[in-house]
ROVEX-424977 format. One record per residue: chain; x, z, y of N, C-alpha, C in turn. Coordinates in nm, 3 decimals. Each point is the difference from the previous one (the first is absolute). Layout:
// residues N
PT chaine     n_u     n_w     n_v    ca_u    ca_w    ca_v     c_u     c_w     c_v
PT      A       X       Z       Y       X       Z       Y       X       Z       Y
...
END
This chain:
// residues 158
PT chaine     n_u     n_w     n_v    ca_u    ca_w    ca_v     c_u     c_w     c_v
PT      A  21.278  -4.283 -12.536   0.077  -0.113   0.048  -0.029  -0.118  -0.094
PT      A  -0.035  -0.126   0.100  -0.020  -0.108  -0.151   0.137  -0.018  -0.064
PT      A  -0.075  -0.108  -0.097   0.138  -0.057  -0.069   0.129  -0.076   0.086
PT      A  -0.057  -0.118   0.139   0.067  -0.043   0.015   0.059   0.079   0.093
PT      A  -0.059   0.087   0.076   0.089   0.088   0.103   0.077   0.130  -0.099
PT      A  -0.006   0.015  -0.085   0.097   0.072  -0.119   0.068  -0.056  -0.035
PT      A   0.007  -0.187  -0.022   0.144  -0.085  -0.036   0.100   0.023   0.120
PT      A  -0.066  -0.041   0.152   0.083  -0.004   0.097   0.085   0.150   0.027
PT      A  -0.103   0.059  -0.064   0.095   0.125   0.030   0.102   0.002  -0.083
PT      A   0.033   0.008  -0.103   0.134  -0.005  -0.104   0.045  -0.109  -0.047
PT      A  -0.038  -0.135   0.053   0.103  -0.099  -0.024   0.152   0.037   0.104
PT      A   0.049  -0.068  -0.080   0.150   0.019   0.032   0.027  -0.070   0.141
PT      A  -0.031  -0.085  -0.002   0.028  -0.087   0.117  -0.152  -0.025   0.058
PT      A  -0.023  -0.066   0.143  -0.103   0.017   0.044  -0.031  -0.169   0.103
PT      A   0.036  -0.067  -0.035   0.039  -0.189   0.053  -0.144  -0.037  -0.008
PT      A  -0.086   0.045  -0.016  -0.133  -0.066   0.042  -0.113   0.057   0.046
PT      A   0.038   0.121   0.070  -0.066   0.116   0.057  -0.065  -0.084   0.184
PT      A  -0.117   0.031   0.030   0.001   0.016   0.105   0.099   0.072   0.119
PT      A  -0.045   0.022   0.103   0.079   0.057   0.054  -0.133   0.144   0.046
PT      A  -0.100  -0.018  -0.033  -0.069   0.146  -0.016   0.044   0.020  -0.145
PT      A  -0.004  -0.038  -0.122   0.021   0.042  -0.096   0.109   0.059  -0.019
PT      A   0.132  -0.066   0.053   0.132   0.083   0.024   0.020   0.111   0.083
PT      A  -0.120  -0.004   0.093   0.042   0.137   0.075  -0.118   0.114  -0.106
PT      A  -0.085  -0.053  -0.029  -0.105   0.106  -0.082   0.156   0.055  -0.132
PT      A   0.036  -0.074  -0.048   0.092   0.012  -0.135   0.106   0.079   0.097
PT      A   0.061   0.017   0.086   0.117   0.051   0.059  -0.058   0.156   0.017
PT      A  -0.140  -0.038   0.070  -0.049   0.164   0.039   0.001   0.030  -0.150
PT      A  -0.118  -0.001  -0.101  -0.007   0.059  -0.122   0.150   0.006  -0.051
PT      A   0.093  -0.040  -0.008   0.107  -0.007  -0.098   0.068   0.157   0.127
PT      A  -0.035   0.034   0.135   0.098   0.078   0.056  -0.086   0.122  -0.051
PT      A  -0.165  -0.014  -0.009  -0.054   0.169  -0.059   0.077   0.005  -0.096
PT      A  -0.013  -0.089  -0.106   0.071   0.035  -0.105   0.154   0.075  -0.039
PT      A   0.052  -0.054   0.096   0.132   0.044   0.063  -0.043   0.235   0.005
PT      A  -0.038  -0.027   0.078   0.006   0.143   0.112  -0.162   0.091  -0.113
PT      A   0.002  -0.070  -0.126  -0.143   0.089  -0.025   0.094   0.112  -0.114
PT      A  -0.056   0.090  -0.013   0.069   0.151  -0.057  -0.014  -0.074  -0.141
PT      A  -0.119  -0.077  -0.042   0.006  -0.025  -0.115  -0.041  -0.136  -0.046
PT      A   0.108  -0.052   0.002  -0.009  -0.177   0.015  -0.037  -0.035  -0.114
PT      A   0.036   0.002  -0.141  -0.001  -0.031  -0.122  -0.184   0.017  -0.032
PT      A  -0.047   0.157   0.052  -0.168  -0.029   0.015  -0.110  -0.080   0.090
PT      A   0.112  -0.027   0.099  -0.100  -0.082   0.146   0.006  -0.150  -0.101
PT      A   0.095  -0.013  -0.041   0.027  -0.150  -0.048  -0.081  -0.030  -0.082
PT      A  -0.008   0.098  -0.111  -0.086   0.010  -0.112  -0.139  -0.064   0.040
PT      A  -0.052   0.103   0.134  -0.095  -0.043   0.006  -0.052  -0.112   0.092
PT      A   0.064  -0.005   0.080  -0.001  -0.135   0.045  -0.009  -0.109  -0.096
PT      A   0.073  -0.021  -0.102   0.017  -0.122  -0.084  -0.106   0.021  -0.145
PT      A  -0.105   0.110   0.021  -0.072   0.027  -0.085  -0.099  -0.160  -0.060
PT      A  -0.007  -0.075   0.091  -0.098  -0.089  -0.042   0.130  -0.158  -0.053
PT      A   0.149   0.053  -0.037   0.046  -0.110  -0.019  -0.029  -0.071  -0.171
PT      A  -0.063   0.109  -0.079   0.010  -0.054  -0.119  -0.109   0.144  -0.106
PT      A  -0.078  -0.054  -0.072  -0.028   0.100  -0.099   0.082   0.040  -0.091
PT      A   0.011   0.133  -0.014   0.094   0.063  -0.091  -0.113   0.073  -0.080
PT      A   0.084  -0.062  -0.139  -0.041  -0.002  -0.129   0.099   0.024  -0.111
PT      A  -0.105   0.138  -0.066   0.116   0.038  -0.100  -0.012  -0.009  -0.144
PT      A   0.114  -0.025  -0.122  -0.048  -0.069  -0.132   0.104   0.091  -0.037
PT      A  -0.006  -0.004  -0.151   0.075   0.047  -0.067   0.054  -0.111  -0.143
PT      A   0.111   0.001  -0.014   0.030  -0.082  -0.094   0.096   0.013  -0.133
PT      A  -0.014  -0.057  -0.054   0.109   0.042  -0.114   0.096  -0.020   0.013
PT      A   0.047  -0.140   0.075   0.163  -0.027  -0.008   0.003  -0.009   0.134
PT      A  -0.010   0.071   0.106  -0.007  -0.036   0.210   0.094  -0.073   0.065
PT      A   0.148   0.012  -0.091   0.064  -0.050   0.100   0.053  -0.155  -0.051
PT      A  -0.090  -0.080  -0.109  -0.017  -0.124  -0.036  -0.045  -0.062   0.147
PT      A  -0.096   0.072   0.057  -0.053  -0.037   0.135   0.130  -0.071   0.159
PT      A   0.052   0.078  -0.107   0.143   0.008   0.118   0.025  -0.194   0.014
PT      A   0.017  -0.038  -0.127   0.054  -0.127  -0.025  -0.109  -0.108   0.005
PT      A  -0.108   0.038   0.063  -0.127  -0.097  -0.008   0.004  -0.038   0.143
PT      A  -0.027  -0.150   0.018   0.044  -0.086   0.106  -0.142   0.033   0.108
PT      A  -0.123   0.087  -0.047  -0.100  -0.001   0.068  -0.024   0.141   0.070
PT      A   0.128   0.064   0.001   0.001   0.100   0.040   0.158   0.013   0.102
PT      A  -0.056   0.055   0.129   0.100   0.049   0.116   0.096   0.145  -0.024
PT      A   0.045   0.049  -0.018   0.056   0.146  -0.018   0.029   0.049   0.157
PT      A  -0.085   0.128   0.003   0.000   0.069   0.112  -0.029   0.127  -0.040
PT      A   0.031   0.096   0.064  -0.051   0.168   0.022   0.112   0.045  -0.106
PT      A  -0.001   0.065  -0.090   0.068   0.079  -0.121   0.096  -0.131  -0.049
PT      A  -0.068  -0.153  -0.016   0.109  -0.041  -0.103   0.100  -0.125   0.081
PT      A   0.024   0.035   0.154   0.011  -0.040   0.106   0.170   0.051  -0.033
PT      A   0.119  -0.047  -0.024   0.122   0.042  -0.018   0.049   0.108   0.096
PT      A  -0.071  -0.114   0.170   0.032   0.040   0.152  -0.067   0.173   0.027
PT      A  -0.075   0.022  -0.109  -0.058   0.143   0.041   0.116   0.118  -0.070
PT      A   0.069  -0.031  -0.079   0.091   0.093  -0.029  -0.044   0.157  -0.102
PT      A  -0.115  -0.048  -0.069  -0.097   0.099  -0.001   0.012  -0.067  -0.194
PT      A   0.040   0.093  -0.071  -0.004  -0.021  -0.155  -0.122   0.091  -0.058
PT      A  -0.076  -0.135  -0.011  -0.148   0.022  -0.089  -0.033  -0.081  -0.097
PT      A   0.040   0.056  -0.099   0.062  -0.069  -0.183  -0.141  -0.050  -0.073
PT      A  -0.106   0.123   0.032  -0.117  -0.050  -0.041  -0.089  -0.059   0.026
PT      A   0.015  -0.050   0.158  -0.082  -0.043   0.080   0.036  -0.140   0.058
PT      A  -0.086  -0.095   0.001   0.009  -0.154   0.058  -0.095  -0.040   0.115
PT      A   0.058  -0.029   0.107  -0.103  -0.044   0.126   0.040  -0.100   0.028
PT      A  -0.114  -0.067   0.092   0.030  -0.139   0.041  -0.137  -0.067   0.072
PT      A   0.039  -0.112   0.033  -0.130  -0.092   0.082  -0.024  -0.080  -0.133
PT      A  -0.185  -0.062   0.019  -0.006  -0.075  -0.148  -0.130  -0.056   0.114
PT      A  -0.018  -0.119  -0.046  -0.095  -0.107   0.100  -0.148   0.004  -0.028
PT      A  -0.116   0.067   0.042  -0.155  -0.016  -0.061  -0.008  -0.102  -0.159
PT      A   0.073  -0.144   0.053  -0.037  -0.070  -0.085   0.101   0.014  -0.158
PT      A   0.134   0.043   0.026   0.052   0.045  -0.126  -0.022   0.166  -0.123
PT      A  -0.078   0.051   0.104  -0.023   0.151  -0.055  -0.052  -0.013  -0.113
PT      A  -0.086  -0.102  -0.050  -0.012   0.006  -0.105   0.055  -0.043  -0.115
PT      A   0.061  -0.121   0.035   0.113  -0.061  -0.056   0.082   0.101  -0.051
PT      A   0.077   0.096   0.092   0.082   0.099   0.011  -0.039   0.122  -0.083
PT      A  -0.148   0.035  -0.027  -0.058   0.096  -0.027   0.045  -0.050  -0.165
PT      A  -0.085  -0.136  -0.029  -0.006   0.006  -0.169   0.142   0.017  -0.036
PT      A   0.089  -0.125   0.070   0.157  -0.035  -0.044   0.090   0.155  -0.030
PT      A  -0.053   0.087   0.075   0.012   0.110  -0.047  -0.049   0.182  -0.046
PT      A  -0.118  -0.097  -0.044  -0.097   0.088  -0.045  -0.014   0.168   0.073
PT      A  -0.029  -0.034   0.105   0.017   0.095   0.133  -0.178   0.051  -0.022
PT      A   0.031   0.137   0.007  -0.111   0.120  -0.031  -0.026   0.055   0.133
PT      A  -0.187   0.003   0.049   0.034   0.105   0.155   0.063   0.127  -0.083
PT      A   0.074   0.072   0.103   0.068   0.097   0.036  -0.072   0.118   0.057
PT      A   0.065   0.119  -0.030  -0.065   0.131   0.068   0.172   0.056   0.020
PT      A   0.027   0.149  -0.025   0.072   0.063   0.039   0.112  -0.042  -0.099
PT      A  -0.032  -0.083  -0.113   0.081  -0.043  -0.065   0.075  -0.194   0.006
PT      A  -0.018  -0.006   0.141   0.047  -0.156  -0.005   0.145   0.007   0.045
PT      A   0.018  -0.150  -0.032   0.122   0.005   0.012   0.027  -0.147   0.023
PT      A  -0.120  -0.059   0.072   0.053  -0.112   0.066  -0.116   0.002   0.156
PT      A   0.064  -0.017   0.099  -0.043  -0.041   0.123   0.013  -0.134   0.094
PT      A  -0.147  -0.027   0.003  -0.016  -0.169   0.044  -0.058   0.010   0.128
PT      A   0.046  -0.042   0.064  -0.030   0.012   0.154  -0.079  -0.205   0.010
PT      A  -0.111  -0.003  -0.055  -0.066  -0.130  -0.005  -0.075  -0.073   0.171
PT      A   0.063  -0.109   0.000  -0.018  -0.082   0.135  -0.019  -0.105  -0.032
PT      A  -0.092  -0.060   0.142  -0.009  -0.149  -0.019   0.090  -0.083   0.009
PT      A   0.099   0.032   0.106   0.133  -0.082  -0.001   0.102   0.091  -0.031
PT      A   0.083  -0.057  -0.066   0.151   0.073  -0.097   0.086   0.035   0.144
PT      A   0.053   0.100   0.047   0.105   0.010   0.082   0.108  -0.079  -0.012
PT      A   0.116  -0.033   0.071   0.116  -0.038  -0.056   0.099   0.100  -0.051
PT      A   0.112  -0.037  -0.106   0.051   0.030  -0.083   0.147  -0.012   0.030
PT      A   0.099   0.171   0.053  -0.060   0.112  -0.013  -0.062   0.004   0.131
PT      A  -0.155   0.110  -0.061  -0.081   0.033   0.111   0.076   0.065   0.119
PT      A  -0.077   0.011   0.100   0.078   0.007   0.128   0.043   0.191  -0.024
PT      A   0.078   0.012   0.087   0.083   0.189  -0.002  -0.177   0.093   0.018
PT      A  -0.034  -0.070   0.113  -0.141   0.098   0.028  -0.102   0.004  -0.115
PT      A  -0.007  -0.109  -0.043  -0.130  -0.020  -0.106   0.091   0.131  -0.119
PT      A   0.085  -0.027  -0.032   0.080   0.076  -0.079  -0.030   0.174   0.006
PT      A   0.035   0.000   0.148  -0.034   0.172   0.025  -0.117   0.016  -0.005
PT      A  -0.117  -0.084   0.027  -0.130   0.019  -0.029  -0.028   0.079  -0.148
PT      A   0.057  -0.142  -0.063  -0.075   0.058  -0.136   0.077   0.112  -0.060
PT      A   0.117   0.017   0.073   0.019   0.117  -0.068  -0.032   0.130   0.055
PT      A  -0.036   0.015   0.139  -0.102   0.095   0.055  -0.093   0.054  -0.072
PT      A  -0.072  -0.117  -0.071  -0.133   0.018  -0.101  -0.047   0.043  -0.083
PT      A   0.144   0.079  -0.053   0.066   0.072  -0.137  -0.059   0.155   0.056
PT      A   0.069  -0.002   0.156  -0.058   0.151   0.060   0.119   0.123  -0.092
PT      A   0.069  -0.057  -0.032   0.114   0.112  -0.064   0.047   0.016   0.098
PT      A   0.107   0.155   0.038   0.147  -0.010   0.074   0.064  -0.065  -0.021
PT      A   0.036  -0.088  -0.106   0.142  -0.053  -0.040  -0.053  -0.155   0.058
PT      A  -0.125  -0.068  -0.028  -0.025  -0.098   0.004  -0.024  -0.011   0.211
PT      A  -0.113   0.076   0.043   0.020   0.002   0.168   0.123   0.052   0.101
PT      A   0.155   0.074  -0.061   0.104  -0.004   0.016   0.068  -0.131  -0.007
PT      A  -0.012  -0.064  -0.094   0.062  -0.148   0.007  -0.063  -0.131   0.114
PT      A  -0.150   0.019  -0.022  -0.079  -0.034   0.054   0.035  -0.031   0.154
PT      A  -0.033   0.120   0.045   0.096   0.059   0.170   0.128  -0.050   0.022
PT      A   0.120  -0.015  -0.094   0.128  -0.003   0.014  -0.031  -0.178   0.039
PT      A  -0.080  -0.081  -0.105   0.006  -0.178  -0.006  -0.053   0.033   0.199
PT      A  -0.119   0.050   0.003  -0.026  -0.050   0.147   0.133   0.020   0.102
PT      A   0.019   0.128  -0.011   0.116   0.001   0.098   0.062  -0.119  -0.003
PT      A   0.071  -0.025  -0.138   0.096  -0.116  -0.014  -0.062  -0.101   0.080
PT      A  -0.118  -0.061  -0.056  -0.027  -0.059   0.122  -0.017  -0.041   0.137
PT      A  -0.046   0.107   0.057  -0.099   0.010   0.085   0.163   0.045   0.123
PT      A   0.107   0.027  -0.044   0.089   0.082   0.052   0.110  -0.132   0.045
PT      A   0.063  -0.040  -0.108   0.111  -0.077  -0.058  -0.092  -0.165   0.085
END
């Protein structure tokens, strides 16, 4: 799915949609609805919304308070999900590096403990409920695609 037909799908509101685009977004948003495993269809559907990239850092959740970074997936309040060691978020192509030195951010292996979901354009702030269950799909834990599932319903239901 591109990028921009992955915004229309999880923006919140939908005021500048065609009227094929609103019915394409109504059908996809009802599979999503009725699929056994929504939190993975989503996942992958929204696979091309952002590179995810992982670092490890000394102090991660300094990241928290840096104006060039979005909080989504794990450090997302709305996910309900307490992960002490771990910091995620959206960070823009052009600040990653900015972001990288300011906090001397290391690639990552099985030992990171910061996750950057890097894009050309910054989502808005807080990211939308779906983008949310995405990235936390991405984790691929029970605890994390349980929550995951619960945001779509909320949505997709309510």
């Amino acid at each position: 799915m591109s990028v921009r037909v992955a915004r229309q799908l999880v923006e919140e509101l939908s005021l500048d949609l065609s009227p094929q685009e609103a019915y394409r977004r109504r059908v996809r948003r009802n599979q999503l609805a009725r699929d056994p495993e929504p939190a993975r269809l989503l996942a992958d559907w929204l696979a091309a919304r952002a590179v995810r990239k992982v670092f490890r850092a000394r102090e991660p959740h300094a990241l928290l308070d840096d104006p060039a970074l979005i909080r989504s997936g794990l450090s997302d309040s709305r996910a309900g999900i307490s992960a002490a060691n771990i910091v995620e978020g959206y960070v823009s192509h052009d600040n990653l590096p900015i972001l990288s030195r300011r906090h001397l951010l290391r690639p990552g292996g099985s030992d990171s403990n910061v996750v950057l979901h890097v894009v050309d354009e910054l989502p808005e702030e807080p990211v939308p409920l779906l983008l949310l269950a995405a990235d936390l799909a991405e984790h691929d834990g029970p605890r994390e695609l349980a929550r995951a599932e619960q945001i779509i319903h909320e949505v997709l239901v309510s």
